[in-house]
Each structure stands twice: as C-alpha cells, then as structure tokens.
C-alpha positions in Angstrom: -9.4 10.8 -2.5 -9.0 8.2 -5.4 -8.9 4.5 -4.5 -5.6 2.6 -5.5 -7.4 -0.9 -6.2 -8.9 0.3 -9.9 -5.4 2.0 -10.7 -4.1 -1.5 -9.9 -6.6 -3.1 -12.1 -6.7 -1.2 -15.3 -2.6 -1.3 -14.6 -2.5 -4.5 -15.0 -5.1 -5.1 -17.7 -3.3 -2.2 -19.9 -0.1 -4.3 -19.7 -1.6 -7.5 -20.2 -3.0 -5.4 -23.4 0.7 -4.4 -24.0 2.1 -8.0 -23.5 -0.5 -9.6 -26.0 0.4 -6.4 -28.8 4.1 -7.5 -28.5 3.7 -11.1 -29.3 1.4 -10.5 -31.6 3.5 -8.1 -33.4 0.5 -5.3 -33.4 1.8 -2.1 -32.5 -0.9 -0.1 -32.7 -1.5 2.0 -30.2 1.6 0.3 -27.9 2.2 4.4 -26.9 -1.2 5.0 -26.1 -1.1 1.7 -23.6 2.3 3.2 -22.1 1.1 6.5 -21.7 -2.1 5.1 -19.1 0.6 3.0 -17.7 2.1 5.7 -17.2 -0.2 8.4 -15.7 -1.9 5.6 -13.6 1.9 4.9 -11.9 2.0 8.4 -11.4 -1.6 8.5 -10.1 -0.7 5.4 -7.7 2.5 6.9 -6.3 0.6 9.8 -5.4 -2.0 7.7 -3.3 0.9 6.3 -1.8 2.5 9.4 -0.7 -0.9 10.6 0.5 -1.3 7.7 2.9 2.2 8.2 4.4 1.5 11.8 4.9 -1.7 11.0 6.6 0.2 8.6 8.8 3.2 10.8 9.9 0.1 13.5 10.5 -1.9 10.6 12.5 1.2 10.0 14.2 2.3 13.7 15.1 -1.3 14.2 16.4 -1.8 11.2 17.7 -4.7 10.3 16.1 -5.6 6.5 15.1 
C-alpha cells in the first residue's frame, strides 16, 4: 500500500516549484509541475478511500 506522507511532500514541494515559476515569470515546464500535482492528488485520494474502506470492513467485521 503506498504511504500518503511522501505524496504530501513532493505535493507541496512541486507547488512551491510552481509558486516560485509564476513570480518569476518562468514557465517552463509549469504543465509538467501540474501534471505530478495532479497524478499525486489522484494518488492521495486513492489512499484515502483505501483507508475508509478498510475502516467500514474493520467495522463490519469487527476487527480493530
């Protein structure tokens, strides 16, 4: 199962990345930077869902 604290991290260092291309007015590779935005959103809203199925499971089982 992936871990969600290094999607966190390089999350927030690709938009710190993104932050310091717009004020600096260098836009190259600005889609690149979304696009790992991007996939590691999608990545962490999969972990989340993950966790809330293994909860309702836990739950129905009643496992803790």
């Amino acid at each position: 199962m992936i871990d969600y604290a290094p999607l966190l991290m390089r999350i927030e260092r690709n938009t710190k990345t993104l932050s310091d291309k717009c004020l600096n007015k260098r836009y190259a590779g600005f889609s690149n930077d979304i696009a790992q935005i991007h996939a590691d959103l999608t990545l962490l809203a999969m972990w989340v869902v993950a966790q809330e199925s293994k909860d309702i499971f836990d739950d129905l089982t009643g496992v803790k």
